[in-house]
MISE-441867 format. One record per residue (C-alpha): residue number from 1; residue in three letters; y, x, z. Coordinates in steps of 0.02 Angstrom, whole numbers, plus 50000, padded with zeros to 5 digits. Layout:
% MISE-441867
<r NUM, "ALA", <Y, X, Z>>,
...
//
This chain:
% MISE-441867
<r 1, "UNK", <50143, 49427, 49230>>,
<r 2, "UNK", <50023, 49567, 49301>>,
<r 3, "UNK", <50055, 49729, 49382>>,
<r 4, "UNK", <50073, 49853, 49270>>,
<r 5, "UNK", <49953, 49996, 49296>>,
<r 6, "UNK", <50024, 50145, 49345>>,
<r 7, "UNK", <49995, 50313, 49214>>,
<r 8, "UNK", <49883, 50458, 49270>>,
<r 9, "UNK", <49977, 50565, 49408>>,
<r 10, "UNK", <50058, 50744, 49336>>,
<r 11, "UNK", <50010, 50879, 49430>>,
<r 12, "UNK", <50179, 50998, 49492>>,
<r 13, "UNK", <50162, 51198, 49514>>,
<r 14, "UNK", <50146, 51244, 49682>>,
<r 15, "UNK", <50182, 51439, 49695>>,
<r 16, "UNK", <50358, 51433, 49646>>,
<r 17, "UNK", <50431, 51428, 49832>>,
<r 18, "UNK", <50477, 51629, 49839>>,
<r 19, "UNK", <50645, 51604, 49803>>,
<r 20, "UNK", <50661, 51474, 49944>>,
<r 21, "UNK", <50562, 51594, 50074>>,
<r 22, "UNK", <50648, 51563, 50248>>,
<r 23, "UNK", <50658, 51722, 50346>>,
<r 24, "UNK", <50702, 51756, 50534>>,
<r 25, "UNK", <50871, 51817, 50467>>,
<r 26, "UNK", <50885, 51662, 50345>>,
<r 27, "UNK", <50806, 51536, 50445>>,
<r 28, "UNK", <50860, 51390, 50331>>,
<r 29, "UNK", <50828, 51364, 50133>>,
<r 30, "UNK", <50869, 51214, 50038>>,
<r 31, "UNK", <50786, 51169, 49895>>,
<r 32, "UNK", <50860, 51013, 49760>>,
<r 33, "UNK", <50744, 50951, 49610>>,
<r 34, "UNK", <50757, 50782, 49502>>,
<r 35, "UNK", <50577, 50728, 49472>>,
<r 36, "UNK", <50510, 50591, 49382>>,
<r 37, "UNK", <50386, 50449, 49442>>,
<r 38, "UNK", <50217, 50519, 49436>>,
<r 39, "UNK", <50219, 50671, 49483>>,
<r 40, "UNK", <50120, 50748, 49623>>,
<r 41, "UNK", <50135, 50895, 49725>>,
<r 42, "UNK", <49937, 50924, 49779>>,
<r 43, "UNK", <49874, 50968, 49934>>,
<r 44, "UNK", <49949, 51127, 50008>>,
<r 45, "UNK", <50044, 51217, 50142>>,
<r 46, "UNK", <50152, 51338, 50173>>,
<r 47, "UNK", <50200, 51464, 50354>>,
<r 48, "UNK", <50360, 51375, 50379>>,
<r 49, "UNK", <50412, 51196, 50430>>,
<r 50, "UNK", <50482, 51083, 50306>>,
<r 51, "UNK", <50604, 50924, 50312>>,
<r 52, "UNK", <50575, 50821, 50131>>,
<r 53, "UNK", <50706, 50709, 50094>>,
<r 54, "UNK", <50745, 50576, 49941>>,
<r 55, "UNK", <50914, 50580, 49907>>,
<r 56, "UNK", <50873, 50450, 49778>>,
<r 57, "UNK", <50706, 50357, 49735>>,
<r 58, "UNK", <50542, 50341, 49822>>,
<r 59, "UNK", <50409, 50453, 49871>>,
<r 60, "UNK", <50247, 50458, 49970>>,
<r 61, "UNK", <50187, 50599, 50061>>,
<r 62, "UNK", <50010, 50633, 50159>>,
<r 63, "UNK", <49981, 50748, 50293>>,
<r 64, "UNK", <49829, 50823, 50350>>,
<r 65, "UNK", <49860, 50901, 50542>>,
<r 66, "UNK", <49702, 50948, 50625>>,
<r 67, "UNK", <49708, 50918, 50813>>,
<r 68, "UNK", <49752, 51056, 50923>>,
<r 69, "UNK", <49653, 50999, 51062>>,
<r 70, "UNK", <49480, 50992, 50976>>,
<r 71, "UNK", <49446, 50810, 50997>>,
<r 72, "UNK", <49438, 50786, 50825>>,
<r 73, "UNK", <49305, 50872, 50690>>,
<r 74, "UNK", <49409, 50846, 50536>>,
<r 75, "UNK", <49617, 50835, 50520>>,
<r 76, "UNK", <49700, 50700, 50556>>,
<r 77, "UNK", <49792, 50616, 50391>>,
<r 78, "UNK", <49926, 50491, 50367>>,
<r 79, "UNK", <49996, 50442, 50227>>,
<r 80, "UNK", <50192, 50390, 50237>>,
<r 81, "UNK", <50312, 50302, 50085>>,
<r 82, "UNK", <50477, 50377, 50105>>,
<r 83, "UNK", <50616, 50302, 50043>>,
<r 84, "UNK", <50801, 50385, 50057>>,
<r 85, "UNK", <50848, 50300, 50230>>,
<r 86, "UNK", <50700, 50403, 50300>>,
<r 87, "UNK", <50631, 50567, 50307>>,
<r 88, "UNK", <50459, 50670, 50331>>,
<r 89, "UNK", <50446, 50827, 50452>>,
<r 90, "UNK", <50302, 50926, 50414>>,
<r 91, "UNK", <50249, 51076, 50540>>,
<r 92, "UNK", <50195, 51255, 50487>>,
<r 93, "UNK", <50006, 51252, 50406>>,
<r 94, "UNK", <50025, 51073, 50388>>,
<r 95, "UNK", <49921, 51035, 50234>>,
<r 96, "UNK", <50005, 50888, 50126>>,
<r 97, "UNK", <50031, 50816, 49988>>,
<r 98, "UNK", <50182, 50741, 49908>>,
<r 99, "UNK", <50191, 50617, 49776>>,
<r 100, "UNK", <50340, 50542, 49671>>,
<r 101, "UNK", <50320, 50375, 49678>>,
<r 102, "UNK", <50507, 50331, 49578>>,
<r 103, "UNK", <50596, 50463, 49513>>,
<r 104, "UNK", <50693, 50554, 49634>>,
<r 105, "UNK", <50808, 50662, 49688>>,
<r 106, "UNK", <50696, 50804, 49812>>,
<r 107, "UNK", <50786, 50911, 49955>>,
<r 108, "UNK", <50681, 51015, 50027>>,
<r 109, "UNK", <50734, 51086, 50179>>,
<r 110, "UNK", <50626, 51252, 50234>>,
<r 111, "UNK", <50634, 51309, 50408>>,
<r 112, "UNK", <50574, 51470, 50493>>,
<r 113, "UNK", <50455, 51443, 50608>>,
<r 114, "UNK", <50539, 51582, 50729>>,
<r 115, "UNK", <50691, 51437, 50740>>,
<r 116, "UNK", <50590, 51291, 50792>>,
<r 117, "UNK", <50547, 51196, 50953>>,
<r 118, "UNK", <50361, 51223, 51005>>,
<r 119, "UNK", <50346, 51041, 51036>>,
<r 120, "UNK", <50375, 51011, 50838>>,
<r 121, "UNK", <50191, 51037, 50805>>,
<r 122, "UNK", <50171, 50853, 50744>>,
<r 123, "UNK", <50219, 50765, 50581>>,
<r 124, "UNK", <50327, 50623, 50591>>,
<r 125, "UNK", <50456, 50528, 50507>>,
<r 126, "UNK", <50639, 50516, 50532>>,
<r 127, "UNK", <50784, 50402, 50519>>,
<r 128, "UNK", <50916, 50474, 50427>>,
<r 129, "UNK", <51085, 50467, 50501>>,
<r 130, "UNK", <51243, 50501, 50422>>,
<r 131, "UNK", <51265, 50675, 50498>>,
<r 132, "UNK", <51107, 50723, 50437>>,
<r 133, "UNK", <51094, 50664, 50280>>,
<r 134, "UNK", <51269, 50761, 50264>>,
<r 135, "UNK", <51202, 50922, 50359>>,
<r 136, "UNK", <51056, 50916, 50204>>,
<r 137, "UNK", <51181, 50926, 50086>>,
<r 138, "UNK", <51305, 51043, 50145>>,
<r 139, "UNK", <51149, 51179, 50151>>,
<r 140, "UNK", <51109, 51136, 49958>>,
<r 141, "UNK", <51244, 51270, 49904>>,
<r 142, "UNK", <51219, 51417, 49780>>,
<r 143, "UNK", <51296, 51520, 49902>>,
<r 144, "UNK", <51232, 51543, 50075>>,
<r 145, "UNK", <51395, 51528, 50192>>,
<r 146, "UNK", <51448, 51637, 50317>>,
<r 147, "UNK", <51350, 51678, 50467>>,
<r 148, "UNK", <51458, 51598, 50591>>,
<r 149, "UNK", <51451, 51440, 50498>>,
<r 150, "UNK", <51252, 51464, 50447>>,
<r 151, "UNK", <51237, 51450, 50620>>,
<r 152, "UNK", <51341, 51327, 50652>>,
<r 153, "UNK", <51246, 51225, 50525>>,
<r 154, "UNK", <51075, 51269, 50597>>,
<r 155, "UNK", <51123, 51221, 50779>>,
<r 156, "UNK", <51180, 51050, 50727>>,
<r 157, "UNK", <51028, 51032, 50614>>,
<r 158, "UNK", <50893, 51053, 50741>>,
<r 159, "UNK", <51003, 50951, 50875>>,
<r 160, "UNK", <50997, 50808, 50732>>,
<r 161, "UNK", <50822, 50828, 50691>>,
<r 162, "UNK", <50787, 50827, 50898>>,
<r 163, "UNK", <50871, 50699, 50950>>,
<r 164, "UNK", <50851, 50568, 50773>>,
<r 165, "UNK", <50758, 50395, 50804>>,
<r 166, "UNK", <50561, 50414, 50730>>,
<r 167, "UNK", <50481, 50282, 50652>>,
<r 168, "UNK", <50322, 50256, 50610>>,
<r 169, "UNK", <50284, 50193, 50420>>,
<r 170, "UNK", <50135, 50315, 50394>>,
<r 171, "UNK", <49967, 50242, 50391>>,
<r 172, "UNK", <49846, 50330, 50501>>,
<r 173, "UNK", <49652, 50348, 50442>>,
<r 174, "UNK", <49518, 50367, 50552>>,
<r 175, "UNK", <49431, 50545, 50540>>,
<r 176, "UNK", <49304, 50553, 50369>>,
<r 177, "UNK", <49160, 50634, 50472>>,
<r 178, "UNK", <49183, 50624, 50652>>,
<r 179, "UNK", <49271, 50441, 50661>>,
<r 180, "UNK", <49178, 50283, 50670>>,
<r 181, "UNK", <49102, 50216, 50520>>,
<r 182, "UNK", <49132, 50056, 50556>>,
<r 183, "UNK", <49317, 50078, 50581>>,
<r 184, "UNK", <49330, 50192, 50436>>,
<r 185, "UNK", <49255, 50057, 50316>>,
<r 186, "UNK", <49370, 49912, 50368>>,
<r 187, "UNK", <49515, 50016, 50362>>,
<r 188, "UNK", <49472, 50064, 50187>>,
<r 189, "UNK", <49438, 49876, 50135>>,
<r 190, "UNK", <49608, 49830, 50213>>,
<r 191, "UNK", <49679, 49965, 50103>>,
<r 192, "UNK", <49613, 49890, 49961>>,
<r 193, "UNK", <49639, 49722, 49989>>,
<r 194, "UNK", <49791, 49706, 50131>>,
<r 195, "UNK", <49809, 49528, 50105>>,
<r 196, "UNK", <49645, 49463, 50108>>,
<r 197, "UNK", <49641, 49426, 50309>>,
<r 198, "UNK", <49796, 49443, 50404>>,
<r 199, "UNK", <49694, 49452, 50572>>,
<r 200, "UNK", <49571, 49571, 50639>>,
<r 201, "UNK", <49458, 49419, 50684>>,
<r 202, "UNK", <49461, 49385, 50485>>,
<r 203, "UNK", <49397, 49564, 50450>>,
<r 204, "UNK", <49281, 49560, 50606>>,
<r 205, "UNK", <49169, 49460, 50515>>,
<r 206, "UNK", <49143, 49563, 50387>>,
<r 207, "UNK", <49134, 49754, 50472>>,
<r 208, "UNK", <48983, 49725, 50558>>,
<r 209, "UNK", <49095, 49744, 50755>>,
<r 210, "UNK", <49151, 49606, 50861>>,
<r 211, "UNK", <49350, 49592, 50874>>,
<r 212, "UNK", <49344, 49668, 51052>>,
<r 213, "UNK", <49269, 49825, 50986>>,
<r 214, "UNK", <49357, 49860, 50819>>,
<r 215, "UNK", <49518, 49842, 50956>>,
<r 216, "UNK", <49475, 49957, 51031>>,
<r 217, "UNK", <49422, 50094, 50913>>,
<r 218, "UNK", <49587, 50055, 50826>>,
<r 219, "UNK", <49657, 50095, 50998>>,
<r 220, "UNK", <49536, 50259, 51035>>,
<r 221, "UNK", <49549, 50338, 50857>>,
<r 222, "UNK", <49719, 50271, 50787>>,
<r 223, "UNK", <49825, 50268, 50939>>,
<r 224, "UNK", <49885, 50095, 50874>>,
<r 225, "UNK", <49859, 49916, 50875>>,
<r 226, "UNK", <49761, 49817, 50715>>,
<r 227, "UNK", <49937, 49733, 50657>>,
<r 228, "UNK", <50063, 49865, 50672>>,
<r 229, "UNK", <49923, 49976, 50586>>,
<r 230, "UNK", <49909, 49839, 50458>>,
<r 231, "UNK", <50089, 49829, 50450>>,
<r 232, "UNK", <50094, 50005, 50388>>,
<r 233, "UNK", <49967, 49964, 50248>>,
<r 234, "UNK", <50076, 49791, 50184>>,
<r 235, "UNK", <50224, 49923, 50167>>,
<r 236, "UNK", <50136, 50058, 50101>>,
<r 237, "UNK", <50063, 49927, 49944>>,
<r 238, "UNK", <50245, 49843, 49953>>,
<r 239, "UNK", <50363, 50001, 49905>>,
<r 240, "UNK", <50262, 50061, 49738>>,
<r 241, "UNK", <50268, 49878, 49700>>,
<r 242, "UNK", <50453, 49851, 49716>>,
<r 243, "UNK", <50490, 50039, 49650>>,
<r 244, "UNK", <50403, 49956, 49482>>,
<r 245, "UNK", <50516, 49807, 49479>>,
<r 246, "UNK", <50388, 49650, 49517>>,
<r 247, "UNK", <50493, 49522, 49619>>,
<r 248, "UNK", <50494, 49519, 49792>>,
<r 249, "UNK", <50399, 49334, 49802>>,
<r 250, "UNK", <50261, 49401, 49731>>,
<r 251, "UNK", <50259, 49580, 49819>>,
<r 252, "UNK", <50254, 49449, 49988>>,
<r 253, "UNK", <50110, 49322, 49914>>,
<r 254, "UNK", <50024, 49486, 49877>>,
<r 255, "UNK", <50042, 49560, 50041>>,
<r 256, "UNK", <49979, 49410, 50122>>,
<r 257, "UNK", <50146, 49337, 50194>>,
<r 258, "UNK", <50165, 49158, 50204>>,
<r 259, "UNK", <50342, 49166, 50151>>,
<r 260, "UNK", <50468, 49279, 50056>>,
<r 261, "UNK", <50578, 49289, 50218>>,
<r 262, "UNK", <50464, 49329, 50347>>,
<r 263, "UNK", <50399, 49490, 50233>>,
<r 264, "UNK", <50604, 49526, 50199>>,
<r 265, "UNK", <50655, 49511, 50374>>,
<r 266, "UNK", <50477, 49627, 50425>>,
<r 267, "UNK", <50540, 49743, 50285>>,
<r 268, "UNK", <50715, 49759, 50308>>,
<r 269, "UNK", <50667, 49807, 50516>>,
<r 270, "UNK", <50534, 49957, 50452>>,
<r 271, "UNK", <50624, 50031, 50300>>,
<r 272, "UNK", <50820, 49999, 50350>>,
<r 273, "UNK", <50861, 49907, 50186>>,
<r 274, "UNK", <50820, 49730, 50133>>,
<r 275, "UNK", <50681, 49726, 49968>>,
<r 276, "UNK", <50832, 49647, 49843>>,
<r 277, "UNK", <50908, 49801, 49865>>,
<r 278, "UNK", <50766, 49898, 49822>>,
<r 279, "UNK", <50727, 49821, 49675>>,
<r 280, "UNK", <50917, 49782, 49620>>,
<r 281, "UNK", <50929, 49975, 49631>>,
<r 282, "UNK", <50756, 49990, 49527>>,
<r 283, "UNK", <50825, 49858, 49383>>,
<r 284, "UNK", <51003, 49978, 49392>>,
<r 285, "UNK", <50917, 50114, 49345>>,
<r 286, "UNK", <50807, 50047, 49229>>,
<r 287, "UNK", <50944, 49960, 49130>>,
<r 288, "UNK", <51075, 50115, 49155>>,
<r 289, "UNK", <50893, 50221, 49043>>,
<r 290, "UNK", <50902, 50084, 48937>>,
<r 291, "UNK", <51072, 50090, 48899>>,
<r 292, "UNK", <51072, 50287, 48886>>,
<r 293, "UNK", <50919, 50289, 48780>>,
<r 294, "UNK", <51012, 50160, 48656>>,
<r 295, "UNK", <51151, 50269, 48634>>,
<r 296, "UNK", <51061, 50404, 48598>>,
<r 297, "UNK", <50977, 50334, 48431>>,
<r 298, "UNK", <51155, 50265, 48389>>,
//
């Protein structure tokens, strides 16, 4: 049976963050939304940091830093597929984008720049632990609490943020005008077609470099090896997959793993969940609409 195609993405307003405005004096908003698949946040930033965080269902979020160095002519952008066992950091002036891969539930958390770290200039993603995930919803209140405890609150949310484990599911793309063509072409085919080669000797022969050298621009632009790079890609085609209920045999054949076991176990040590439960949580829902919508016309 083939992949169903995905609908046209829905853009979502962007200007409607006033009301969540951190301030010096209220370092710390939270912001909860239900979204539906589809739906797309385009690019955009705003003056304050941000932690976005899936409660429930799937989302994928780019981010476009430009380097503070210089060594680069155009931003930097990775693309990352969150799901709820993770989430994204995103500095101040960050531009990104965030799209809703399976509907979800969105906290937002907004924080004042005047509150952060200096060394939190970078995008990256985070495992959620159960303090934290608990810390993001005790600030999703109507009422902001007392100060004593707002502070409270905020101490032990940057010392959770600072100290989590980071992992890295985005996938890095080399720069669009000051990276290597070369590089920048392969990396595009093996976006479009991850399971085609599963070495960078099988792509070598096709992007015009030897092995050697496409190693090392991988290693001189990305900051990364070919096959944890690639790795990124596999998950990145994997999680829409899953999110639209295709089986996790074929998600594996079509990610250019050998076996359905070897692309679990790789899955289950990136994302923090095994794919069955993805996709037994994807069929819940599904059959929990299903069941709603049905009583509904009754």
């Amino acid at each position: 049976m083939p992949t169903a195609r995905r609908p046209p993405l829905r853009a979502l307003p962007l200007g409607d963050t006033d009301p969540y405005r951190p301030t010096p004096e209220q370092p710390v908003r939270c912001r909860a939304r239900h979204l539906d698949g589809d739906n797309q946040f385009a690019l955009h930033h705003h003056a304050w940091g941000q932690l976005a965080f899936c409660a429930s269902g799937l989302m994928q979020v780019t981010v476009l830093q430009a380097d503070p160095a210089g060594r680069q002519a155009s931003p930097a952008q990775t693309t990352t597929i969150v799901p709820p066992s993770r989430a994204v950091w995103i500095p101040p002036g960050a531009r990104h984008a965030v799209t809703i891969v399976e509907a979800a539930r969105l906290l937002t958390l907004y924080i004042d720049d005047s509150v952060l770290p200096g060394h939190w200039s970078a995008s990256r993603v985070l495992v959620v632990t159960p303090l934290l995930r608990e810390l993001v919803h005790a600030l999703n209140r109507p009422r902001q609490p007392p100060q004593a405890a707002a502070r409270a609150l905020l101490t032990l949310l940057l010392h959770e943020m600072e100290h989590a484990d980071t992992q890295p599911l985005g996938v890095p793309m080399p720069s669009a005008t000051g990276g290597d063509r070369r590089l920048r072409n392969l990396c595009e085919a093996v976006m479009q077609a991850p399971s085609q080669h599963t070495t960078l000797a099988g792509w070598a022969a096709h992007a015009g470099a030897s092995e050697r050298t496409l190693a090392r621009l991988f290693r001189d632009e990305l900051g990364t090896g070919f096959q944890r790079w690639r790795q990124q890609v596999v998950l990145a085609h994997a999680m829409p997959m899953l999110a639209r209920g295709v089986s996790v045999g074929r998600v594996a054949q079509a990610s250019g793993y050998a076996s359905e076991s070897a692309f679990s176990a790789m899955f289950k040590s990136a994302m923090g969940l095994p794919p069955t439960r993805l996709l037994a949580q994807v069929r819940a829902r599904s059959q929990s609409q299903a069941a709603t919508a049905s009583s509904t016309r009754a």
